[in-house]
C-alpha positions in Angstrom: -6.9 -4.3 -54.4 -6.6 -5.4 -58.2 -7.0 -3.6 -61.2 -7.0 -5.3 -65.0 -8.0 -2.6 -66.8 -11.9 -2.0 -67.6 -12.4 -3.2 -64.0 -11.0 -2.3 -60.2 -11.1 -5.2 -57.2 -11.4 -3.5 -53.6 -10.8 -5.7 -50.7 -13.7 -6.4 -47.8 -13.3 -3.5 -45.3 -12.1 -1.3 -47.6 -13.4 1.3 -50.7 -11.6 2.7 -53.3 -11.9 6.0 -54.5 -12.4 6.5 -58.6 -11.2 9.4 -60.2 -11.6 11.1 -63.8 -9.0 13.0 -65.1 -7.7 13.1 -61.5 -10.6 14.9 -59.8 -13.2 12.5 -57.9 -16.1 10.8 -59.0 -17.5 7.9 -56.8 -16.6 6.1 -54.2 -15.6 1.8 -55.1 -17.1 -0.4 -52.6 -15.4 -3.8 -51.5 -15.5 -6.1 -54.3 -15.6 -5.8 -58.4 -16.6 -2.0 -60.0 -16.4 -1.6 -63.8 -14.6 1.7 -65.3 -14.0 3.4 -68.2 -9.5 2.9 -68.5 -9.5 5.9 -70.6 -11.1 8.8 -68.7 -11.5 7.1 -64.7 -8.5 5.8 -62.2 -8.3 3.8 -58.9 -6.8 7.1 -56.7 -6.4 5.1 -54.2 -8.3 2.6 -50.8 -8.9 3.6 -47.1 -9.4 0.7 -44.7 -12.7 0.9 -43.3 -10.8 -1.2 -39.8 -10.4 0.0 -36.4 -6.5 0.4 -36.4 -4.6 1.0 -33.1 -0.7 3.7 -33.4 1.3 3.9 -30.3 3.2 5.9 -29.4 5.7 7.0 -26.7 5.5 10.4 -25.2 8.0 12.0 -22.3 6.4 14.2 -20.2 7.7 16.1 -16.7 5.0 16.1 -13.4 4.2 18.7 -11.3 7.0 17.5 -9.1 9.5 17.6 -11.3 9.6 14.0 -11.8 10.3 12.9 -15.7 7.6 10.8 -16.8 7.6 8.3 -20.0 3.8 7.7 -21.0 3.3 4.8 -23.3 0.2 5.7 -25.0 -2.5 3.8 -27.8 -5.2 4.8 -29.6 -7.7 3.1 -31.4 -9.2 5.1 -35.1 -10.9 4.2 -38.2 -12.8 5.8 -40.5 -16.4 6.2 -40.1 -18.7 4.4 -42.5 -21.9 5.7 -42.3 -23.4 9.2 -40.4 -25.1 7.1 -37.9 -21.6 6.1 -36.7 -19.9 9.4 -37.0 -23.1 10.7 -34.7 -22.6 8.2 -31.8 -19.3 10.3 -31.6 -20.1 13.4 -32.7 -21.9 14.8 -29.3 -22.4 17.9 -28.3 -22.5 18.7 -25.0 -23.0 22.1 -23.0 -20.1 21.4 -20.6 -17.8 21.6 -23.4 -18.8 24.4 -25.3 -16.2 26.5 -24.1 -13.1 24.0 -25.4 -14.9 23.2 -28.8 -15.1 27.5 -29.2 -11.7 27.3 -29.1 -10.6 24.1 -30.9 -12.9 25.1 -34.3 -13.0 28.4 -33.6 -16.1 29.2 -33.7 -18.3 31.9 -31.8 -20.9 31.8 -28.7 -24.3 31.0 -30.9 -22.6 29.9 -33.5 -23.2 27.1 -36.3 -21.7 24.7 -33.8 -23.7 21.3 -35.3 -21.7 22.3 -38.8 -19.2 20.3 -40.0 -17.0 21.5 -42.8 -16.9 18.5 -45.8 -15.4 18.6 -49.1 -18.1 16.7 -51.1 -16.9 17.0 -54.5 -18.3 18.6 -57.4 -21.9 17.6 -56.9 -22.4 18.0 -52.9 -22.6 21.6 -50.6 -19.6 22.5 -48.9 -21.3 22.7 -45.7 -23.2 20.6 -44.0 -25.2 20.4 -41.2 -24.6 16.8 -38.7 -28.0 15.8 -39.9 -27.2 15.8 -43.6 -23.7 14.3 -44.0 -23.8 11.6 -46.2 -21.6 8.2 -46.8 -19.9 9.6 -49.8 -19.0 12.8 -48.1 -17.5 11.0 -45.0 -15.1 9.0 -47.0 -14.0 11.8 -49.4 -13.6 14.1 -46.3 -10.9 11.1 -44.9 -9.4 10.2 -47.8 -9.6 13.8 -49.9 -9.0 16.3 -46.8 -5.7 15.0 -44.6 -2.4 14.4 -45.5 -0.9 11.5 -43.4 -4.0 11.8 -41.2 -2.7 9.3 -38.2 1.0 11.2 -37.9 -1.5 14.7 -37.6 -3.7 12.2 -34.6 -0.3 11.5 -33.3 0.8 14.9 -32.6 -2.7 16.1 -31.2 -1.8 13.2 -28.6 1.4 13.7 -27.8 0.8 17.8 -27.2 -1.9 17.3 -24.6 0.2 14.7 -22.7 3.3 16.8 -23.0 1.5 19.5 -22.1 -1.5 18.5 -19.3 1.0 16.0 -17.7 2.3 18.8 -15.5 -0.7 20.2 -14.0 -0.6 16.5 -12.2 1.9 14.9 -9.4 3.4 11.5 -10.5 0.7 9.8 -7.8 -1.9 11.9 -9.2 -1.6 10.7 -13.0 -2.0 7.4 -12.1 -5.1 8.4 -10.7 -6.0 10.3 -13.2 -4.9 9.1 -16.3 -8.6 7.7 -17.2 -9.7 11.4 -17.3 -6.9 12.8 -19.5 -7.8 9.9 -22.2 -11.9 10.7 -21.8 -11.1 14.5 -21.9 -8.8 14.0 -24.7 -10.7 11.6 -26.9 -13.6 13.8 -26.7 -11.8 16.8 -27.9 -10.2 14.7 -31.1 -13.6 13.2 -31.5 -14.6 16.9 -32.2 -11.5 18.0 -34.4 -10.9 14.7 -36.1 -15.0 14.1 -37.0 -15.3 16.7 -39.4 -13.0 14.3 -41.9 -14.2 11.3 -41.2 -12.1 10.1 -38.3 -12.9 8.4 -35.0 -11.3 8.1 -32.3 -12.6 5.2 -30.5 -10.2 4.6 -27.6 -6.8 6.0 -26.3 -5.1 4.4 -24.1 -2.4 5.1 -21.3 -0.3 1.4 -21.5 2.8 2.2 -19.5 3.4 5.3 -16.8 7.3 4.7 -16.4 9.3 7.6 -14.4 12.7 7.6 -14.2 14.7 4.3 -12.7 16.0 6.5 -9.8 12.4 7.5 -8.9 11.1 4.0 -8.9 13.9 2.8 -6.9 12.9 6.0 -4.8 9.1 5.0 -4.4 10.1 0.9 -4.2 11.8 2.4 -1.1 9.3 5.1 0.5 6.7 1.6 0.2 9.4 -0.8 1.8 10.2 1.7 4.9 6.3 2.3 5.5 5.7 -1.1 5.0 8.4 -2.0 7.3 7.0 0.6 9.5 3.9 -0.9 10.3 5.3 -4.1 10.4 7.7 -2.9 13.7 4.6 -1.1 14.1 2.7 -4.7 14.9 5.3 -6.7 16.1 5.7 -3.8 18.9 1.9 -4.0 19.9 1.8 -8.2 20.0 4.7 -7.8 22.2 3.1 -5.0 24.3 -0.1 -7.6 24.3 2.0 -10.3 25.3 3.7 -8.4 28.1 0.2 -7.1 29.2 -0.8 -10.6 29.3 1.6 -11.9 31.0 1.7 -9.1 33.7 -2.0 -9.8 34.2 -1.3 -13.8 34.2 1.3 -13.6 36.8 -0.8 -10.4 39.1 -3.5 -13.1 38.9 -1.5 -15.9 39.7 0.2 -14.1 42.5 -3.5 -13.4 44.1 -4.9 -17.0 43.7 -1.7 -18.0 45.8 -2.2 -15.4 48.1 -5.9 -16.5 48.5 -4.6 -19.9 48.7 -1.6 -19.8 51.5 -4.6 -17.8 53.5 -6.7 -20.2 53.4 -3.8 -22.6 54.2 -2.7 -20.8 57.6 -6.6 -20.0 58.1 -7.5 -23.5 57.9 -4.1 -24.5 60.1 -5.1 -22.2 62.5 -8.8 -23.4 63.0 -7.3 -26.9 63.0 -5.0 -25.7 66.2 -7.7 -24.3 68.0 -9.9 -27.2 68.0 -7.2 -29.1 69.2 -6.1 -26.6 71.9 -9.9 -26.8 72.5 -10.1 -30.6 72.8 -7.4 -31.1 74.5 -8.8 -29.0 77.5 -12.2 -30.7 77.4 -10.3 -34.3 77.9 -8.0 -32.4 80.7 -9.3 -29.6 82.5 -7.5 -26.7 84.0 -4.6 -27.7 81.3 -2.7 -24.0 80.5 -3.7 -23.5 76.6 0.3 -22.4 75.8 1.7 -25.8 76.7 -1.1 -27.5 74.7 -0.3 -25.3 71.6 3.4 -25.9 72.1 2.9 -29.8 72.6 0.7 -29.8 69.0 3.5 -27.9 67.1 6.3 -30.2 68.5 3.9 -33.3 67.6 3.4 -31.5 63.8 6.9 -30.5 63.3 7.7 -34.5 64.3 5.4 -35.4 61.8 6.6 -33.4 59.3 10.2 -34.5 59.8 8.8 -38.6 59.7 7.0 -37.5 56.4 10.0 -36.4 55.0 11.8 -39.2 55.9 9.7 -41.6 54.4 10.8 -40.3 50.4 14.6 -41.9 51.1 16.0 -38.7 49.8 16.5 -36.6 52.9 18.7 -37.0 55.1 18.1 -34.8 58.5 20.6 -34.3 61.0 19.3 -34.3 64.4 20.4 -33.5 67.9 21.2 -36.4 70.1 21.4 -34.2 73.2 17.8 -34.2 75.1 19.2 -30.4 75.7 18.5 -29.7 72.1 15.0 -30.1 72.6 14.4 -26.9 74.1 16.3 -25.0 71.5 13.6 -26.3 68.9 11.0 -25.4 71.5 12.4 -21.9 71.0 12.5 -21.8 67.6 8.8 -23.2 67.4 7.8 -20.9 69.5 9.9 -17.6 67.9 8.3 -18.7 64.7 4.6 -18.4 66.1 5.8 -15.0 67.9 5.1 -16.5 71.9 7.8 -15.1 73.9 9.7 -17.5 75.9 9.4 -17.9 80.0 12.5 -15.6 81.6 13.6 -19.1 83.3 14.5 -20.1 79.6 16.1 -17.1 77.5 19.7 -18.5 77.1 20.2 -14.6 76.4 
């Protein structure tokens, strides 16, 4: 802003506001406005910007917890009507809080807005006549530090409305305190030339020894489900392996059948050939001659490796304690002639 006299200077997104004799007369838009230095005076500028106050409000929860809210909010003053009406809506949801905040009655003049016009303008207004010149006179004419006034309307409801929430519900719900509160500033703050274009929550900070509390309540559950999984991929494994070893345990089963089934069909049809070559041969001393003849066979297989060593009788006597044992082991009892015992 400059001022050399016959002239004023008023900076791009900015106006001035002449005075003569100290009471208004016209509104100085940005750049150069000529005056008369003996009757008119700059009274001062309003940036036309959108400028953003924060401010830090403490707050207690429904449960008790102490809550610090770092808040912003976003205002300038409007320029024209058709920008304070994009803001300035009415809706029938709300009539009840806007009854209250302007104190006004059911049927009421509710579309009026109160504006200080100066000398030459009504009083009153209705939303469809507000002018440019009004606006401005309204924000610069009407409020005394008009951002500390915006300031305290925030940090009220916040104070105030924080406590009909839990700490987990504001977080949740913080986008509908701002939209319920920036409407109902909207509605106080548009009568003189303020909008409110966006508050802001920027910070919900309890207490440290809450955070340390909730860092903890997070780390057990997720510890929880972590013992959680590790117990059910070791119950799977278990399962697995239980089900691995039943099956294994069956295949061998299937196969040592199959084994003594095929052993045994192998005995018969040499029990049976050995009776067609000589007939009237007694089948029990052919079965008997065949096991001695295997378990020899075995015994030379063995052998043959180099690693086992096999100590056997040198008595011919011997003999027919193996016989006995072959034959306990297939379950043929032994002749009474025989039995040691």
């Amino acid at each position: 802003m400059g001022n050399c006299g016959c002239c004023v200077c008023v900076k791009e997104s900015s106006v001035g506001f002449l005075e003569t004799f100290g009471e208004f007369d016209s509104i100085a838009y940005p750049g150069i406005t000529c005056i008369n230095p003996c009757t008119q005076a700059l009274g001062g500028t309003t940036s036309l910007k959108v400028e953003q106050i924060k401010i830090t409000v403490e707050t207690r929860s429904k449960d008790n917890v102490f809550i610090t809210l770092a808040l912003a909010a976003q205002i300038k003053v409007a320029q024209s009507p058709n920008e304070l009406k994009q803001y300035f809506k009415i809706r029938q949801d709300k009539k009840v809080e806007l009854q209250k905040i302007r104190g006004t009655t059911p049927g009421g003049p509710e579309e009026e807005i109160l504006l200080d016009q100066g000398p030459n303008s009504p009083a009153t207004l209705a939303l469809g006549d507000v002018t440019q010149e009004g606006i401005l006179y309204n924000a610069f004419y009407r409020l005394d530090k008009p951002y500390e006034q915006i300031l305290a309307y925030i940090e009220e409801y916040f104070r105030f409305h924080g406590m009909e929430y839990s700490l987990d519900e504001m977080f949740a719900a913080k986008n509908d305190m701002t939209n319920e509160l920036q409407e109902l500033l909207n509605h106080k703050m548009n009568p003189f030339g303020y909008i409110i274009c966006n508050i802001l929550v920027l910070d919900i900070d309890p207490v440290e020894k809450v955070k340390r509390a909730m860092n903890d309540i997070i780390a057990c559950e997720k510890e929880k489900r972590a013992q959680q999984s590790r117990a059910e991929a070791d119950k799977i494994t278990k399962i697995l392996a239980a089900e691995a070893e039943a099956k294994t345990r069956e295949l061998a089963g299937e196969g040592i059948a199959n084994a003594r089934k095929a052993i045994l069909n192998g005995l018969q049809h040499s029990v049976e050939t050995f009776q067609q070559a000589i007939p009237g041969s007694d089948p029990n001393m052919i079965l008997k001659t065949v096991l001695m003849t295997q378990y020899m066979d075995t015994i030379k297989e063995a052998s043959l490796t180099g690693k086992n060593t096999f100590i056997m009788p040198s008595s011919p006597a011997q003999i027919l304690n193996i016989e006995e044992q072959l034959r306990a082991a297939i379950g043929a009892p032994a002749p009474k002639s025989q039995q040691l015992f």
